[in-house]
N, C-alpha and C positions, 0 to 999 in steps of 0.2 A: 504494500500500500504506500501509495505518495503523498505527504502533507506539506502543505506550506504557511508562512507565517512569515512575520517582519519583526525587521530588530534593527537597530542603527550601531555601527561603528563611530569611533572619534575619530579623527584626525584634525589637529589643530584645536582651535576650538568648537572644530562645526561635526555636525553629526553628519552622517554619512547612510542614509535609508539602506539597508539590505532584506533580501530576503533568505529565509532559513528555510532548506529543502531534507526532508525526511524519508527514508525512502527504505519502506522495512520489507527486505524481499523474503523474509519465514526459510531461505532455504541454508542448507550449512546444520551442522552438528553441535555447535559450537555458538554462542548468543557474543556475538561481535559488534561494534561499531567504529567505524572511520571515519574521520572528520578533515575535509580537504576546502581549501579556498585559503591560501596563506593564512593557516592559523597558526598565534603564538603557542610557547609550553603552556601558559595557562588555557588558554582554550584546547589544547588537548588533552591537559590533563580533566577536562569539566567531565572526558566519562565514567572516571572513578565517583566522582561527585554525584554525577546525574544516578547512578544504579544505585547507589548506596540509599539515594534520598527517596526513586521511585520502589524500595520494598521496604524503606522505614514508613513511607504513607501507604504502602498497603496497594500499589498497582505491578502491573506484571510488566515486565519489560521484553520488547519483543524479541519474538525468536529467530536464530539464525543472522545471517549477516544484516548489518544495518549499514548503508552511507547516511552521511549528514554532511552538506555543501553548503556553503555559507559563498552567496553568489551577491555581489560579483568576483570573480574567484581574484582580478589584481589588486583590491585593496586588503594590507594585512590587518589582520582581526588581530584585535589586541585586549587580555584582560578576560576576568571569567563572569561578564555579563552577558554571555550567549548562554548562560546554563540555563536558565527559567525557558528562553524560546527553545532549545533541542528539547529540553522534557517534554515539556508540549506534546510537543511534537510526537516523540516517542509513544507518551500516552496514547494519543490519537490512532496512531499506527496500530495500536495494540485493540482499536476498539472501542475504547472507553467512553468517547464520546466524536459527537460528527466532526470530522477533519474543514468541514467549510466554516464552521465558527471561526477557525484561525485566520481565514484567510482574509480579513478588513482589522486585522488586528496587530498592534507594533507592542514586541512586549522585550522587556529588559530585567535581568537580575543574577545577584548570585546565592545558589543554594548551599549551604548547608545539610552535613550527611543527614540529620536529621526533620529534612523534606524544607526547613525555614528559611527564605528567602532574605537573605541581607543586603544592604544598601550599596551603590553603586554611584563611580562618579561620572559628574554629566549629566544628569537627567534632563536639567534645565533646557542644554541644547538640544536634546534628545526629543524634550515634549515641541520644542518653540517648531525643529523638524515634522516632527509627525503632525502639527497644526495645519503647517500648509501643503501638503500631503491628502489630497482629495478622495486616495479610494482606503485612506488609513481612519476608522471609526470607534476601536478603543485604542485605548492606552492601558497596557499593565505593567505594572511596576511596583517596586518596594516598598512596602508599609512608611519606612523611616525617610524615605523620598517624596514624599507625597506634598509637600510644601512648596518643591520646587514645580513637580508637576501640574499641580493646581491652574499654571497658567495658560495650559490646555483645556482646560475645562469648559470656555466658552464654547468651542466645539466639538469636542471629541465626549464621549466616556472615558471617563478615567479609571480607573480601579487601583486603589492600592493593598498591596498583597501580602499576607505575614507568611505564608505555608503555601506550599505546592497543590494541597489539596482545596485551599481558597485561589486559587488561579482557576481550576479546573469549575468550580462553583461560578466565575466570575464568568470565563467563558461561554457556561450555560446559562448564566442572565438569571443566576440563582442571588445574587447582592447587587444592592446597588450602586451604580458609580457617583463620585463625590459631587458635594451641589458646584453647578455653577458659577452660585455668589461668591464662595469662599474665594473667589482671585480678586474681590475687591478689596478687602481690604490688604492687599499684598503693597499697593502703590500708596496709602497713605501719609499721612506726612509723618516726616520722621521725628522720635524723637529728641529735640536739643537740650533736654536736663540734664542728660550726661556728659556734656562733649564741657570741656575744661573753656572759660569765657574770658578775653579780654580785661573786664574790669580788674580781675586779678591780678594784671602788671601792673606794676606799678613805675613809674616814668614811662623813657621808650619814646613820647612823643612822635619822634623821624619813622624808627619802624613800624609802628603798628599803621601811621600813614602811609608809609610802603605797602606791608601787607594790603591796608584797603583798597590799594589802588590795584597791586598784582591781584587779589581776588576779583575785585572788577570788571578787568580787562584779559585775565588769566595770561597773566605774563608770569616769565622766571624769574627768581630774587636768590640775590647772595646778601648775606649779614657775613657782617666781618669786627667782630669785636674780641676784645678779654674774656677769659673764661668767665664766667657768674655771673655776665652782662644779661642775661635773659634770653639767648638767641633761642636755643631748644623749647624756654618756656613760650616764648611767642610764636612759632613756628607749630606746634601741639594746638595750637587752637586756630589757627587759619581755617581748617574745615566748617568750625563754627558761622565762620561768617561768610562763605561760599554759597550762592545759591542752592535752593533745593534741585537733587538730580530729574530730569524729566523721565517719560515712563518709558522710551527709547533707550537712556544713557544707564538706565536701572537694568532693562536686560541683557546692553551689551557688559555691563561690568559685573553684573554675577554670573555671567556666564561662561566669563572666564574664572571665576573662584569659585564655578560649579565645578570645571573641569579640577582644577588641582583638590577638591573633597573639604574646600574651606567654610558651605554654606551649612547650616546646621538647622531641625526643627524648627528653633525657635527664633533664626533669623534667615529665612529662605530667599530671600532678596535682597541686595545693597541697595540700602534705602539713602543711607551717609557715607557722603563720598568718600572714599578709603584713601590711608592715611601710609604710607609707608615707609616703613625707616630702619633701612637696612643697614648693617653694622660693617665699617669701613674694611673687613677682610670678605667681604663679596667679590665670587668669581665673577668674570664676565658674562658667564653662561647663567648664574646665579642672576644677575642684574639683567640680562637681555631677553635670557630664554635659551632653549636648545636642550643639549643632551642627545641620548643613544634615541628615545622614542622623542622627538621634539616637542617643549612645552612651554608656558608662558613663563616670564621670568618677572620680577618685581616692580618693572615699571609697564608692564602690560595690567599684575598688580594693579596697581598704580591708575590703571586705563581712568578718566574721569575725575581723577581725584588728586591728589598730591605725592610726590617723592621725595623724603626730607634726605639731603645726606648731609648728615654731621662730620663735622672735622673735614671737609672736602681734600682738603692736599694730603691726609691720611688715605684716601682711595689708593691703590693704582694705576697707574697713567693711564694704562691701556684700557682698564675699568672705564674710566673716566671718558675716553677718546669713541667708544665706540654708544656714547648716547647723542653724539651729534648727529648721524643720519634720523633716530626716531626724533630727536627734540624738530628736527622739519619735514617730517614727513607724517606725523602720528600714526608712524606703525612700522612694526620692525619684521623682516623679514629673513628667515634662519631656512638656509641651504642644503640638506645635508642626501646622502647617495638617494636616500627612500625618497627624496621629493622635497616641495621649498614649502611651507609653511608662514604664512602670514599673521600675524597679532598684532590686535590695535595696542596704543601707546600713542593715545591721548593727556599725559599730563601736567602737570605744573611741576616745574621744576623748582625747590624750594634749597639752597645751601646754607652753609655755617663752616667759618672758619678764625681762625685768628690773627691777627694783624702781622705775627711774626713766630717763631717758634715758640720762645719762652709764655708768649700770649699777652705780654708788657706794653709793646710797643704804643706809646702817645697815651697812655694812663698815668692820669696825677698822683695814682695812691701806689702806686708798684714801677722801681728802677728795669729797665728792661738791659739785658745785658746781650742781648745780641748783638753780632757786629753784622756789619752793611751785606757782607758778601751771603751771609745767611739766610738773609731777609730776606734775598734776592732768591735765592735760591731753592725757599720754602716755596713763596709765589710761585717761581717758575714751574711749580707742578703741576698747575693747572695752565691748558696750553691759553692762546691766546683766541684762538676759532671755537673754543668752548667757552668761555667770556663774554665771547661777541653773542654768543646765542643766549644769555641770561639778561635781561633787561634792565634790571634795578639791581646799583650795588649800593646797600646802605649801610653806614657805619654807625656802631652804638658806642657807647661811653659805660664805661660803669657806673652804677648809681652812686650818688652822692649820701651822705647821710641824712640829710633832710628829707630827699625821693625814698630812702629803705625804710623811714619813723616816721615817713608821714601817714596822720592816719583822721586827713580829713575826707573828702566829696571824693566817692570812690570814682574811677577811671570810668569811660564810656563801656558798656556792656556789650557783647558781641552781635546780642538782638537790633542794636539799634543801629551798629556798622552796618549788618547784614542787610537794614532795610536801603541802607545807601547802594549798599552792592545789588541789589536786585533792582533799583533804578536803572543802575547804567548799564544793567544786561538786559533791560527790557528795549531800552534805547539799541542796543547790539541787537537786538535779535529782530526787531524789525528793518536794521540797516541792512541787516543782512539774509533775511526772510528767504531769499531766494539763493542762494549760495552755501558750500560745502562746510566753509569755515561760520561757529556762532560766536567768535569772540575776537576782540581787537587785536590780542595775542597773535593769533591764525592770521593778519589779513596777509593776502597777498599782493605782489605787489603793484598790482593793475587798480588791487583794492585802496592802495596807500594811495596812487597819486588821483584818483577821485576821490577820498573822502579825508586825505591830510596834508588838503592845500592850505601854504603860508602865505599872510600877508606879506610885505615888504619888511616892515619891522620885526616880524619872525625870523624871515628868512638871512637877514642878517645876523641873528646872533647863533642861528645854525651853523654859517660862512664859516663866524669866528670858530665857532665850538672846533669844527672840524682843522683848521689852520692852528688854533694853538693846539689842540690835546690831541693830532694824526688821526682822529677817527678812521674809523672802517667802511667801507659801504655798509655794511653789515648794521657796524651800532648806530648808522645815521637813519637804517630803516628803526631799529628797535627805541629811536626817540622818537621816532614819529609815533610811532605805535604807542607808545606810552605817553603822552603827551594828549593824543587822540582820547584816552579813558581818562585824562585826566579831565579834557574838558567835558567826557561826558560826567563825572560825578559833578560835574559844577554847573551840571544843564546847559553847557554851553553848546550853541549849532557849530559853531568855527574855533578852531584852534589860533589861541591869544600869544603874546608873547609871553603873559606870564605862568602858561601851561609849557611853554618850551623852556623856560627856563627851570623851572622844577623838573622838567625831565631830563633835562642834560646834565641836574646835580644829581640825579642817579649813577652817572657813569664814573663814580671815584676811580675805581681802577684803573682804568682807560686814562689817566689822567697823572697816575703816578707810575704805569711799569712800560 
């Protein structure tokens, strides 16, 4: 007997529709199964699994040789979430119940010898696949996934499954599939009582007006001060005052932390933009992505949200060198013999470093003992074309001791940034209504010379900028661009002279090496 049935492979982030072909021909001495279509060691090892599970529930497994084809036979099957569809399957063959039930059904999991099907990563992409998938009508899948799945539910049947013997029941239209509703509230708004808020700092003035402006305009920022300046502590609450994710930016960024098994029950969707901050001995492969089975790396993480790196000239170079293509392209793409792989790497690039080795350098309260050639030399670790792709370099001070014992009108609250910040992305998103990029960060550059025309009095103190400090082509577009969200926070239609000149005091670096 022949059965078939659907299942989806990963690759990348995206699901990949297959079908599972069962093909129990009763003859042979011997109760056999083969399973061909580039399957990994765990998908062949899933037949010790699948027997063991179908006589702990109590079904017969068929007789004599079995094939099992997982077609299309050139993509390789990886992982042992084809176990749940060959049982099926099996069962079916054996009788147990009609083999056309399978066939409008996409089913995913892996069992355990004891029939219990356990959770699997991916689903997210899995179900967002089978949604637009027209002759696909359920969904089955693992009890403890079912949060992610949910967001099929406006059209499919879903079923989430704890045992082999409730798949079989599900099949027969013996349970019901999950309501519908439950995917509303998956998009709500998120909550901000937990995320760590602005008022908390205390000074800071310059940066936290950085920050508001890089969230804004979702430009890059480097902070360069003394240790205990607050850079970390400011940097930790940026997410706070970034707009809410929309219900687009919410699937593509849990769907990639469906794939690495980062989503959990009780938060099945990135509702708050993710936050990441990886610790300065990150490989490259760690930071970009890749490996032997290729996979998202920290700043795909990252997709939507922010990348904090701390101590940045602690990185390694090479680390460091190879986030210039995704910082302009929002997405990185990894090569390897099985085929190339693309992941988005959408996001804000947030740094932190220190003025000099010892972390002294231009602090009133601390002798800094470094010499010149050091200085120089720390800097030089970060190249100069990775520079030019960060927009805003602002420098802190340490607090004084009136700013650390002051303890009057606390500092502005992150709620109340936040409302400025969604101003001037409401203002971006109809400037840009029609186009690929939604933030001033993105524009490109056809985008810059229609919407960051200078008057004459502008345009001259860009002249000078560029004639005293060498600019780059590069940082000359990244002022415009910054300068552009400055004058939207200030509801301005045109960029003023005194929006270019706050944004050419962002470029300290640019200005000392």
């Amino acid at each position: 007997m022949l059965t078939r049935t659907g299942s989806a492979a990963l690759t990348g982030i995206e699901a990949i529709p297959l079908e599972v072909e069962v093909h129990a021909s009763g003859q042979g001495e011997q109760d056999f199964v083969s399973i061909v279509g580039l399957p990994d060691a765990a998908v062949k090892e899933s037949r010790e699994r699948i027997r063991s599970a179908l006589y702990s529930c109590g079904y017969d497994h068929p007789r004599g040789a079995t094939l099992v084809n997982l077609a299309p036979a050139d993509i390789r099957k990886e992982g042992a979430g084809f176990d749940l569809p060959i049982a099926l399957g099996l069962i079916a063959a054996s009788g147990a119940f009609d083999p056309a039930l399978l066939e409008d059904a996409l089913i995913l999991g892996e069992l355990a010898l004891d029939g219990g099907v356990r959770p699997v990563r991916g689903v997210l992409s899995v179900a967002l696949t089978a949604r637009d998938l027209k002759h696909i009508g359920k969904l089955i899948i693992p009890a403890r996934n079912i949060s992610e799945a949910v967001v099929a539910a406006s059209r499919l049947k879903v079923y989430p499954v704890a045992s082999l013997p409730e798949a079989v029941a599900a099949l027969r239209g013996e349970m019901l599939p999950v309501d519908p509703s439950a995917a509303d509230a998956l998009f709500a708004e998120p909550e901000w009582g937990h995320v760590p808020d602005f008022s908390e700092v205390k000074g800071q003035t310059a940066a936290k007006r950085a920050m508001e402006i890089a969230a804004a305009g979702g430009h890059n920022l480097l902070m360069i001060g003394p240790p205990g300046a607050g850079k970390s502590m400011i940097a930790k609450r940026l997410p706070g005052i970034l707009p809410p994710m929309t219900e687009q930016e919410t699937l593509s960024t849990s769907r990639i932390h469906s794939i690495q098994g980062l989503l959990t029950p009780d938060s099945p969707l990135i509702r708050m933009r993710p936050f990441r901050n990886p610790h300065h001995t990150v490989s490259d492969v760690g930071l970009i992505g890749g490996g032997t089975n290729p996979g998202p790396g920290e700043i795909s993480l990252a997709h939507n949200g922010v990348l904090f790196l701390d101590e940045l000239p602690e990185f390694k170079r090479t680390v460091l060198e190879v986030l210039r293509q995704p910082m302009e392209n929002g997405c990185v793409t990894i090569s390897r013999a099985a085929g190339s792989f693309t992941f988005p790497a959408e996001f804000m690039l947030v740094a932190a470093m220190n003025p000099c080795p010892c972390g002294h350098l231009g602090d009133r309260q601390h002798v800094c003992r470094c010499r010149q050639m050091q200085i120089q030399n720390y800097r030089a670790k970060i190249s100069g074309p990775l520079l030019d792709r960060i927009d805003l370099h602002v420098e802190l001070a340490a607090l004084t001791e009136d700013e650390l014992l002051a303890h009057g009108t606390p500092a502005e609250s992150s709620a109340v940034i936040r409302e400025r910040v969604i101003k001037a992305r409401m203002i971006q998103n109809e400037r840009f209504k029609n186009c690929r990029n939604t933030c001033n960060g993105r524009m490109e550059p056809a985008q810059l010379l229609k919407y960051c025309k200078l008057d004459k009095a502008a345009e001259t103190i860009v002249r000078h900028a560029i004639h005293e400090f060498g600019l780059s082509a590069r940082a000359y577009d990244r002022i415009l661009r910054v300068s552009r969200t400055i004058a939207d926070l200030a509801g301005c239609e045109n960029i003023a002279r005194e929006h270019i000149f706050e944004a050419i005091g962002y470029r300290s670096l640019d200005r000392r090496m």
